[in-house]
TIZA-39910 format. One record per residue (C-alpha): residue number from 1; x, y, z. Coordinates in pm, 1 decimal, always signed. Layout:
! TIZA-39910
(atom NUM, (X, Y, Z))
...
//
This chain:
! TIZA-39910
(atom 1, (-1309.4, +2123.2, -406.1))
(atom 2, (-1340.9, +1766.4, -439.6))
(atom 3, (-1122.9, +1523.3, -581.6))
(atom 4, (-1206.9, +1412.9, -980.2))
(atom 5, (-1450.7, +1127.4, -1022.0))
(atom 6, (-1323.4, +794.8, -1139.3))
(atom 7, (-1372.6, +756.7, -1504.6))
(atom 8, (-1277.2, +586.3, -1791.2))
(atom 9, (-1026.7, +904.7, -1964.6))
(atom 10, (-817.6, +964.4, -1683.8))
(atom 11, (-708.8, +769.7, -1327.6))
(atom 12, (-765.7, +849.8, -994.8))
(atom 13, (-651.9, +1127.2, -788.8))
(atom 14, (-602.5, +979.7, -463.6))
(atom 15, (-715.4, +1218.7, -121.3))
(atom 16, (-746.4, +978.1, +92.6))
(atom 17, (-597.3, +1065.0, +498.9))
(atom 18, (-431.8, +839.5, +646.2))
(atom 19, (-515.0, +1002.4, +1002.8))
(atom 20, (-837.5, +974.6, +1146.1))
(atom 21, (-836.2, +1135.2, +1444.2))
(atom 22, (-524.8, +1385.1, +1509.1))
(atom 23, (-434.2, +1367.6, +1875.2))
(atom 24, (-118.3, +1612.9, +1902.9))
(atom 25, (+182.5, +1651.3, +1699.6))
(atom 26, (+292.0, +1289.4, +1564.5))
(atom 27, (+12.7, +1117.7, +1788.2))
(atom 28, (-294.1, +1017.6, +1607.5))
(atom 29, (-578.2, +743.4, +1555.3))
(atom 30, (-437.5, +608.7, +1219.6))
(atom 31, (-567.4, +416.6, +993.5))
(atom 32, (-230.8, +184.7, +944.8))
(atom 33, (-293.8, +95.0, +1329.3))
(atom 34, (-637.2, +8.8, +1302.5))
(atom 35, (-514.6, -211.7, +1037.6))
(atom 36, (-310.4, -399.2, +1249.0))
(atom 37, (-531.1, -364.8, +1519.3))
(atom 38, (-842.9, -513.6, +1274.3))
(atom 39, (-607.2, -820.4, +1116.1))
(atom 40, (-511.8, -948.0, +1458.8))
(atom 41, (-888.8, -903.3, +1637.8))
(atom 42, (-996.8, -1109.2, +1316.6))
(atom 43, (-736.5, -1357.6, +1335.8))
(atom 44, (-861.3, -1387.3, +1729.2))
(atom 45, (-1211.6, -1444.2, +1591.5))
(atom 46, (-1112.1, -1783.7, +1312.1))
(atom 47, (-880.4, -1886.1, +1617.3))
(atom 48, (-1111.2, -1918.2, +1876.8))
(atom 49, (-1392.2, -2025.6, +1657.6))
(atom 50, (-1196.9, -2320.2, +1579.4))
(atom 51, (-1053.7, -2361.9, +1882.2))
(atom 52, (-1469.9, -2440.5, +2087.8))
(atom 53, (-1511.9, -2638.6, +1778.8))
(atom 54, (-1207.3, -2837.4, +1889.7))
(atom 55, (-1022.4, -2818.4, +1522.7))
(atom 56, (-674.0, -2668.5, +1690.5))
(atom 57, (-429.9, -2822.4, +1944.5))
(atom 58, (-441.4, -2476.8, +2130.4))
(atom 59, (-745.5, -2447.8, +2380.7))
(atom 60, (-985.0, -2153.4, +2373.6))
(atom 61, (-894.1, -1974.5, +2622.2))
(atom 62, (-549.6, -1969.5, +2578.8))
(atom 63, (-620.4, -1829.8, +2158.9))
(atom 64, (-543.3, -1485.9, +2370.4))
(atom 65, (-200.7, -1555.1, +2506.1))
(atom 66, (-128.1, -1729.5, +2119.9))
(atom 67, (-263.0, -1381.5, +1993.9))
(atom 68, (-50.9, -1150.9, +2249.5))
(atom 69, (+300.6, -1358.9, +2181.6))
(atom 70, (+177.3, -1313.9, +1800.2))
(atom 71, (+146.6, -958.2, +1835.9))
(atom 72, (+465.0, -886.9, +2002.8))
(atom 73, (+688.5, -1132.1, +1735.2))
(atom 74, (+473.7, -879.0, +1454.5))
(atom 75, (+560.4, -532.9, +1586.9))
(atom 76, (+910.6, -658.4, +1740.0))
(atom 77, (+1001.6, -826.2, +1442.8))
(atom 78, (+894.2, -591.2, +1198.1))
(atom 79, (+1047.2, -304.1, +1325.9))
(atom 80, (+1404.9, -449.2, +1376.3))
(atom 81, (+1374.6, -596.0, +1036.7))
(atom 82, (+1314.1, -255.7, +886.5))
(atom 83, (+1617.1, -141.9, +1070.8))
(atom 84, (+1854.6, -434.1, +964.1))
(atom 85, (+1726.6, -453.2, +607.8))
(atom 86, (+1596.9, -116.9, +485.0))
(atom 87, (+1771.4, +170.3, +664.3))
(atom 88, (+2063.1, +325.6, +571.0))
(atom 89, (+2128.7, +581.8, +857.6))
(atom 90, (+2460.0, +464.0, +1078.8))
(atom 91, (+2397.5, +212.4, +1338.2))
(atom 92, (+2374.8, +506.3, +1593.7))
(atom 93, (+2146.0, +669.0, +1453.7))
(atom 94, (+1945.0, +342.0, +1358.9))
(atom 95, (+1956.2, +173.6, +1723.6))
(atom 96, (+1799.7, +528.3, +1884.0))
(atom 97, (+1518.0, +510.5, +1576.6))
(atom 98, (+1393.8, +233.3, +1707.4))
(atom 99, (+1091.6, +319.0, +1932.5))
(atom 100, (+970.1, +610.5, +1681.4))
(atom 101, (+709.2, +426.4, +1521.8))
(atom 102, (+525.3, +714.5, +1384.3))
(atom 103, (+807.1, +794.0, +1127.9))
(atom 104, (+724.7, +446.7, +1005.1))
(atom 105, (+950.3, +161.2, +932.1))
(atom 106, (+813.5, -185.6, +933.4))
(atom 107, (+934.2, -495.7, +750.8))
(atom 108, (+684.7, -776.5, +681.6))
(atom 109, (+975.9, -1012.8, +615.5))
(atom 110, (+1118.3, -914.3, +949.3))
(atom 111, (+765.3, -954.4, +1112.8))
(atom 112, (+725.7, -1296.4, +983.4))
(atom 113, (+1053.5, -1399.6, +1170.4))
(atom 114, (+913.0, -1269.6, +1467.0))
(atom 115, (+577.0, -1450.7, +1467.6))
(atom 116, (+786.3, -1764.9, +1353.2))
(atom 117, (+975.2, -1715.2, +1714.8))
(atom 118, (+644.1, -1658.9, +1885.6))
(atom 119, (+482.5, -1937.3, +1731.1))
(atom 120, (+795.5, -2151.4, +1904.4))
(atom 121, (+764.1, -1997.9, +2212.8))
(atom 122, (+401.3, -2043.1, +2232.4))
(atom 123, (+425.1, -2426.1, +2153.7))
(atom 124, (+544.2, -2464.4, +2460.1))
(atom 125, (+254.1, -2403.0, +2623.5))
(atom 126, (+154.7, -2155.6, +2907.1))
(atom 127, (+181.2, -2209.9, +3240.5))
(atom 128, (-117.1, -2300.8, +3440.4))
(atom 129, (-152.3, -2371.4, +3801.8))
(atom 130, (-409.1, -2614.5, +3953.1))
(atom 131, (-532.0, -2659.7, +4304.9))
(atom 132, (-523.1, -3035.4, +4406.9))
(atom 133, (-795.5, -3190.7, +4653.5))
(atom 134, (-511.2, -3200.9, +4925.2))
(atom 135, (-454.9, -2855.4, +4834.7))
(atom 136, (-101.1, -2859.7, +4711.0))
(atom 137, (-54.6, -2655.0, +4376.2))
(atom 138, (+90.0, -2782.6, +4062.1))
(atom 139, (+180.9, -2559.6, +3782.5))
(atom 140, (+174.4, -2739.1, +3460.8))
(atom 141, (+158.1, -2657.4, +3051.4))
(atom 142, (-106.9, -2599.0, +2914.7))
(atom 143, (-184.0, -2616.1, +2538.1))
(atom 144, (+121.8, -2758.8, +2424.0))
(atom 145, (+184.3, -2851.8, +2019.8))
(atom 146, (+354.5, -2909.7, +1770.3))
(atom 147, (+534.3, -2555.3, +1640.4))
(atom 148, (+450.1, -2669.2, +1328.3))
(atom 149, (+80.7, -2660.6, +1416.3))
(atom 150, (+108.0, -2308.9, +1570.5))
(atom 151, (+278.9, -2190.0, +1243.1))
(atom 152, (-11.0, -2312.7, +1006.7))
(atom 153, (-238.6, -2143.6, +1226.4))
(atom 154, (-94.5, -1825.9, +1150.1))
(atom 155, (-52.8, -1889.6, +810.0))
(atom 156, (-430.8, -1987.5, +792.9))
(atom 157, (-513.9, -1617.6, +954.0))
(atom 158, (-232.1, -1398.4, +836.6))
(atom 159, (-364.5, -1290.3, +455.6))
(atom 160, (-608.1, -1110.6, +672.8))
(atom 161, (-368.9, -937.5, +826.3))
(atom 162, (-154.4, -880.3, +538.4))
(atom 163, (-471.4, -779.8, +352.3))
(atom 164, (-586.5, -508.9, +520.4))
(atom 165, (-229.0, -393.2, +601.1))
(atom 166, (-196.7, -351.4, +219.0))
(atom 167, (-527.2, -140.2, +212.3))
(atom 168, (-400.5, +95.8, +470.2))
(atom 169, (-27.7, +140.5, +233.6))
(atom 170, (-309.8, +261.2, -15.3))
(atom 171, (-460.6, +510.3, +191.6))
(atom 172, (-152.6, +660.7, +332.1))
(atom 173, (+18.8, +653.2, -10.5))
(atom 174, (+305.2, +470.9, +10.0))
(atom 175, (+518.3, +198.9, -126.8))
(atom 176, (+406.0, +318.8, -477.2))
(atom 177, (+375.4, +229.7, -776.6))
(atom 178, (+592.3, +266.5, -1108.6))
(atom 179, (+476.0, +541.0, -1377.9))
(atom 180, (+244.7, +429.2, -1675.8))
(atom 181, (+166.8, +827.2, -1691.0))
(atom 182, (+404.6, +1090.5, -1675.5))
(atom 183, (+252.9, +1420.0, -1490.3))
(atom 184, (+30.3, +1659.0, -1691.8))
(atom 185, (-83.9, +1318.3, -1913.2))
(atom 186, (-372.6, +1158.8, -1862.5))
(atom 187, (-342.7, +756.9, -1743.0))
(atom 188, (-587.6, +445.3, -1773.3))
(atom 189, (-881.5, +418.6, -1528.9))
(atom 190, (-697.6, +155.1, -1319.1))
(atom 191, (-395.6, +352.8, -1262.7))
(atom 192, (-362.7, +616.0, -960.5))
(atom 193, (-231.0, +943.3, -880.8))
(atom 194, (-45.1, +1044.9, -582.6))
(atom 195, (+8.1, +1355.8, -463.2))
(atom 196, (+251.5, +1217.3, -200.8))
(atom 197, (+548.7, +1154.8, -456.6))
(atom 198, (+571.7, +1529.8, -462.5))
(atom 199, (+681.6, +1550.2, -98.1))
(atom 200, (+1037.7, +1462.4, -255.8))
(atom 201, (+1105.9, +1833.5, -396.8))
(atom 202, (+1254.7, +2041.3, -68.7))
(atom 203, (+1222.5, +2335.1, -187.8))
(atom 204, (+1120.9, +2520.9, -517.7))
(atom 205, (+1368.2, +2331.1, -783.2))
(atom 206, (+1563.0, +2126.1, -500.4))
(atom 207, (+1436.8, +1713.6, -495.8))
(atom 208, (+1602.0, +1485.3, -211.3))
(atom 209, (+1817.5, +1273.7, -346.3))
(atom 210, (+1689.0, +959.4, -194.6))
(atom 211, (+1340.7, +997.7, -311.3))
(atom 212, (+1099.7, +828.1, -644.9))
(atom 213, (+1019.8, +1186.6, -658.2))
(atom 214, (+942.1, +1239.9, -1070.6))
(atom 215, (+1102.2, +1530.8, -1267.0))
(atom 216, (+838.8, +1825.9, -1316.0))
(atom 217, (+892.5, +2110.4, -1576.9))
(atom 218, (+1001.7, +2439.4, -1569.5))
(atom 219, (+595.0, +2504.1, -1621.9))
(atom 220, (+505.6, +2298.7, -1348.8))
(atom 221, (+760.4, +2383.7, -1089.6))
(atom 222, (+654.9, +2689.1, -1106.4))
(atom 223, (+315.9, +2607.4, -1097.5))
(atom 224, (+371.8, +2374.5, -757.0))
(atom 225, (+602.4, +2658.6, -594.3))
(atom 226, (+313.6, +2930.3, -684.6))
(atom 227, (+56.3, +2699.8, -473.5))
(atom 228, (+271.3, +2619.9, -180.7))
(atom 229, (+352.7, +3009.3, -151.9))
(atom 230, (-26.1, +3100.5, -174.6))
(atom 231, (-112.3, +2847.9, +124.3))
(atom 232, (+237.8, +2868.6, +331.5))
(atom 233, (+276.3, +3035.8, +647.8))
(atom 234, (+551.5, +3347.3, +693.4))
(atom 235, (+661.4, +3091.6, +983.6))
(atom 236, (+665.9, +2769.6, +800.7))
(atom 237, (+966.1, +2612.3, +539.8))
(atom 238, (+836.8, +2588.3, +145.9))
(atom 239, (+854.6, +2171.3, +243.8))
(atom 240, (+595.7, +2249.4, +551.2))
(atom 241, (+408.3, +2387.9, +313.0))
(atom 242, (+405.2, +2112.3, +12.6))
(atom 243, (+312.4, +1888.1, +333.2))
(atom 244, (+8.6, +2096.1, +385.5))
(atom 245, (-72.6, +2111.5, +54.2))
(atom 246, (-21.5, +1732.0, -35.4))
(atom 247, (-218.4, +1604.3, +337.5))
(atom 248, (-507.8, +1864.4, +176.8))
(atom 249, (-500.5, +1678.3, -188.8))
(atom 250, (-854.6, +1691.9, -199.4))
(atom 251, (-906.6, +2067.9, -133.9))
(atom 252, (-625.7, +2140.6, -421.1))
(atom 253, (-685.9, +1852.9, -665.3))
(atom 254, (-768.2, +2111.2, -940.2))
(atom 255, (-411.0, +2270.0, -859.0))
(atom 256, (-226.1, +1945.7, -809.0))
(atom 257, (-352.4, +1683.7, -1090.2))
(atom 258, (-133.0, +1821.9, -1353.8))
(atom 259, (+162.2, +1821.3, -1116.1))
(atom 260, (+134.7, +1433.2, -1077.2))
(atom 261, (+227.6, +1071.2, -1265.0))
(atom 262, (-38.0, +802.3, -1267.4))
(atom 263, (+98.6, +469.8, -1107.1))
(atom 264, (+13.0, +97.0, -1085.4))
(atom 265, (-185.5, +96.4, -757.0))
(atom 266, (+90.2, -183.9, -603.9))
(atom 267, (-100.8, -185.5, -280.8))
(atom 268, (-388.4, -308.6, -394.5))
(atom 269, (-219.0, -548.8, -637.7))
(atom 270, (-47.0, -698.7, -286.7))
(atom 271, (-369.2, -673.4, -124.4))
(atom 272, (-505.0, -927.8, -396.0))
(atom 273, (-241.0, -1158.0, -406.1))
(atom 274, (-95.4, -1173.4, -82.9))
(atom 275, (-438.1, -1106.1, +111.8))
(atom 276, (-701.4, -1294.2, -129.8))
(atom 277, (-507.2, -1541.8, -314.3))
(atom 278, (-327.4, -1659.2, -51.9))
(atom 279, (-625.0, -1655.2, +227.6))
(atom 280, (-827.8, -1854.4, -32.6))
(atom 281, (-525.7, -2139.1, -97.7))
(atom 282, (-516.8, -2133.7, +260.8))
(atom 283, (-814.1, -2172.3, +337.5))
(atom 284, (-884.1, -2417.1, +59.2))
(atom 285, (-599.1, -2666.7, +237.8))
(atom 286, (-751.6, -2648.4, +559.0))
(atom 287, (-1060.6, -2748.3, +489.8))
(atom 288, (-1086.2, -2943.2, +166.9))
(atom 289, (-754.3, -3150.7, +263.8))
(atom 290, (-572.9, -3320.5, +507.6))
(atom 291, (-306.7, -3040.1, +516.0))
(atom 292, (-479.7, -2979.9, +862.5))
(atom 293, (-407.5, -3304.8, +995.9))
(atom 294, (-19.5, -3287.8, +916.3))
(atom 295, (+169.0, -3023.0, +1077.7))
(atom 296, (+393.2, -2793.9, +836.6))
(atom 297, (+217.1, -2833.5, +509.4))
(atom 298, (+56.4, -2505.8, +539.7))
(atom 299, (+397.5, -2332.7, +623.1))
(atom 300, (+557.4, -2456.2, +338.1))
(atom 301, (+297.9, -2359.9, +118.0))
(atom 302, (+244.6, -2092.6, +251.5))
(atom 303, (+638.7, -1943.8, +250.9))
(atom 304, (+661.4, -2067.1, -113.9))
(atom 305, (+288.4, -1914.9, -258.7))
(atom 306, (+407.2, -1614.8, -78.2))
(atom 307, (+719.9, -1547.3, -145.3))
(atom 308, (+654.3, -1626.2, -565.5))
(atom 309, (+352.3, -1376.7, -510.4))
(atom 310, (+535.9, -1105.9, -355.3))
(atom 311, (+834.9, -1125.4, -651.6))
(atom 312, (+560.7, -1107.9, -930.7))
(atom 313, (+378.3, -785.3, -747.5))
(atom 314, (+652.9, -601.2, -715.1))
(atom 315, (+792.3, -587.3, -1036.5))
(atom 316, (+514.9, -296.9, -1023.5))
(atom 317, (+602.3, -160.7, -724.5))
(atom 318, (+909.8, +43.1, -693.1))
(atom 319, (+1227.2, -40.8, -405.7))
(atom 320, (+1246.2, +135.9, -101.7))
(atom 321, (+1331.4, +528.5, -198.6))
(atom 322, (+1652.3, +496.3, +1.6))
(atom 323, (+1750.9, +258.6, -232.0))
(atom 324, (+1879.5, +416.0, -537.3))
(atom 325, (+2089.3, +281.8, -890.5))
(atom 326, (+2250.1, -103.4, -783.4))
(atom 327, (+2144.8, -112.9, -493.2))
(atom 328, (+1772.0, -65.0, -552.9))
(atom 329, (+1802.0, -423.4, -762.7))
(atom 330, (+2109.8, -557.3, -499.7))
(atom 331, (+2020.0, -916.4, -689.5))
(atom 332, (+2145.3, -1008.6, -1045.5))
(atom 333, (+2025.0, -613.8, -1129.3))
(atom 334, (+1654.4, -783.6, -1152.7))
(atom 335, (+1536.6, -787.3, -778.6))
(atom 336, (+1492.8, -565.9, -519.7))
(atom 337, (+1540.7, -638.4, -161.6))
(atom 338, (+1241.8, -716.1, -112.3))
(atom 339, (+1219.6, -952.6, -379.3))
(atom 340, (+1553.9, -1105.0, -290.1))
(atom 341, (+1384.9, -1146.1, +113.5))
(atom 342, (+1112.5, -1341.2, -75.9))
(atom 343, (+1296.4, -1577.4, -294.0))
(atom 344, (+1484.7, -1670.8, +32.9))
(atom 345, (+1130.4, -1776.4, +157.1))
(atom 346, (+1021.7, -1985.5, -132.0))
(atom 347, (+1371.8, -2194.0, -82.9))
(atom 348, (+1259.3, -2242.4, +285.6))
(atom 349, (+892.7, -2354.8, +211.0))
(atom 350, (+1007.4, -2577.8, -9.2))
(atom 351, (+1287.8, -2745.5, +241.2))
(atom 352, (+996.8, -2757.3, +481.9))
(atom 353, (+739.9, -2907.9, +256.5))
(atom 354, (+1002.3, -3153.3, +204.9))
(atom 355, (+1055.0, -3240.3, +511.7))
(atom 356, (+723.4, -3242.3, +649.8))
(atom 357, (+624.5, -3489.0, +370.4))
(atom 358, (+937.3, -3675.2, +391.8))
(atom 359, (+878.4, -3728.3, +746.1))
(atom 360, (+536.7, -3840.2, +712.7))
(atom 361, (+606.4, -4085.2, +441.0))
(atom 362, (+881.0, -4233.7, +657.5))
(atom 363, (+620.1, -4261.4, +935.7))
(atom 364, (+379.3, -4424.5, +715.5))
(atom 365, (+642.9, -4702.8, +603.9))
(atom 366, (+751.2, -4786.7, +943.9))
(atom 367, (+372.8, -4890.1, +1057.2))
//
C-alpha cells in the first residue's frame, strides 16, 4: 500500500529509502554518498569553470588536486569530529569505531576544520616538474595562493554541498525534528512523520534510553508489537523486526501512521538556510562585490552567516539522541552542542572579517 498523499488535514508520512542499491549486508549504493559524491563533482564544475575563465589564483588543472585535498579534510575531518564531539562510547571503543562509516557518524563542524587544513595545505601549491632545454629537471609549485583565497573558494561552493547533504538527512530520516503532533493526531501539511523514531522501542514496552523515541499508549504498543509479530521471522529479535517494518514504511503506512508524531522537517529547514541562503549571499559577494578581490571576506562571512543560521534552525531540530537532560543543552540550558560549535564560528568570522578589513585598510593608508 502506498504511503498517504500530501494534503492539507494531515502531514506527510515519510517512505522514503535511503538505500538505493543494496550490495550485501551494511554495503550499499546510498543515497547520503551520492550526496557527497554530487556536492563535491558540482563544486569541481564552479571551480574549474572559473578557473579557464581565469577568476581564481588556482589553475585549471590543478581544481582536481584542490578537490581531492578537499575531499579528504571533509570525510577525515568529519568523522573524527563526530568522535571527539558527539560520541559517548569510551575512548576504546571510540578509536576502533572509526573506519565504520556505515553506522554513520559525521560532524559538519568537524569537516569544516578539515577542509580549513586542506585549504592550507593546498595553498602551498603542488609540485610540478619541468624539463629544461638542457634537459635538467626542476620541480617547482605550482598554483600557489593566498589560504585565504582557497578558503573563499570553498565557501563560494560548499552550500552545495551542505545542501544536498541536508536533502539526503531527509531521506534517511534523521536528525529530526521536534513534535508539533503527538502520535495518533493529525499535524499541519508542512510537518512530517517518521516512522524511524520508532526504532527506539527494543522490544514490546522496552525504549533505549538514549533515544527521541516518543511515548506510545497502552493501545498503540500493542498495536506496533501486533505488526512486528505478524511480519517477524521465528529467527529474528522483535527490534529486527520493527527494522523491517520501519525500512518498509510505505508497504505498512496504514498500520504505522497512528503509531507516529508529526515533526518540523529540520532537514529541509537546514537545507534552506544553510544550502540556499547562504549559496545565494555567497554568491551575491562574489560577483556583485569586490569581496572576490580581497582574500578572507568570504570566510568571515561566511563562518558568521553560518554559524547564526545553524543556531536559529536548530531550535527545531532536536540534539543528538545520545545527548539526554543537561547535557543535550551543555550551554546556559539554551544550546545544544551543536549550537554551542556554531556560536564558536560566528566569534571566528567575525575576528577574521576584522582582520581581513583591518589589514586592507592599513594597506590602503600606507600607499
Amino acid at each position: 500500500m502506498s504511503s498517504p498523499a500530501l494534503t492539507l488535514a494531515d502531514a506527510y508520512f515519510h517512505t522514503l529509502d535511503g538505500v538505493l542499491i543494496p550490495i550485501s549486508g551494511p554495503i550499499a549504493v546510498r543515497f547520503y554518498g551520492l550526496s557527497y559524491v554530487l556536492g563535491f563533482v558540482l563544486a569541481f564544475v564552479v571551480l574549474y569553470t572559473l578557473a579557464r575563465k581565469g577568476r581564481i589564483l588556482v589553475p585549471a588543472h590543478r581544481v582536481l588536486d584542490l578537490m581531492l585535498l578537499v575531499v579528504l579534510g571533509t570525510l577525515i575531518g568529519g568523522r573524527v569530529g563526530y568522535i571527539l564531539f558527539y560520541e559517548t562510547t569510551p575512548w576504546s571503543q571510540r578509536l576502533t569505531s572509526f573506519y565504520k562509516v556505515w553506522e554513520g557518524g559525521m560532524a559538519s563542524h568537524g569537516g569544516m576544520v578539515g577542509i580549513i587544513l586542506a585549504c592550507i595545505l593546498a595553498s602551498r601549491g603542488f609540485k610540478a616538474k619541468y624539463q629544461q632545454p638542457d634537459g635538467t629537471i626542476v620541480t617547482e609549485r605550482e598554483g600557489k595562493a593566498p589560504a585565504l583565497h582557497i578558503m573563499d573558494l570553498m565557501a563560494l561552493t560548499a552550500p552545495i554541498g551542505l545542501f544536498v547533504g541536508r536533502l539526503a538527512n531527509f531521506v534517511n530520516g534523521e536528525l529530526l525534528g521536534k513534535i508539533v503532533s503527538p502520535a495518533g493526531a493529525p499535524g499541519p501539511w508542512w510537518a512530517v512523520k517518521y516512522p524511524q523514531e520508532l526504532l527506539g522501542w527494543q522490544g514490546p514496552g522496552l525504549v533505549e534510553v538514549k533515544s527521541h523515541t516518543p511515548p506510545l499508549s497502552a493501545e498503540q504498543l500493542r498495536q506496533l508489537d501486533a505488526l512486528v509479530m505478524s511480519v517477524k521471522q521465528p529467527s529474528e529479535t522483535w527490534h529486527e523486526g520493527l527494522k523491517y517494518v520501519v525500512n518498509h514504511a510505505g508497504k505498512y503506512a496504514q498500520q504505522l501512521e497512528p503509531l507516529v508524531t508529526s515533526r518540523h522537517p529540520s532537514q529541509i529547514y537546514q537545507a534552506i538556510a544553510e544550502g540556499l541562503v547562504l549559496g545565494l549571499v555567497m554568491m551575491g559577494l562574489w560577483l556583485f562585490t569586490r569581496a572576490s578581490k580581497l582574500p578572507g571576506v568570504l570566510t568571515g562571512v561566511w563562518l558568521m552567516l553560518y554559524g547564526v543560521l545553524r543556531v536559529v534552525t536548530e531550535f527545531w531540530r532536536l540534539p543528538d539522541p545520545q545527548f539526554t537532560g543537561e547535557s543535550a543543552r551543555p550551554l546556559l540550558g539554551l544550546f545544544s552542542r551543536g549550537q554551542s560549535l556554531s556560536l564558536l564560528m560566528v566569534v571566528g568570522g567575525a575576528g577574521v572579517l576584522v582582520w581581513v578589513l583591518w589589514r586592507a585598510r592599513r594597506k590602503a593608508n600606507s600607499k
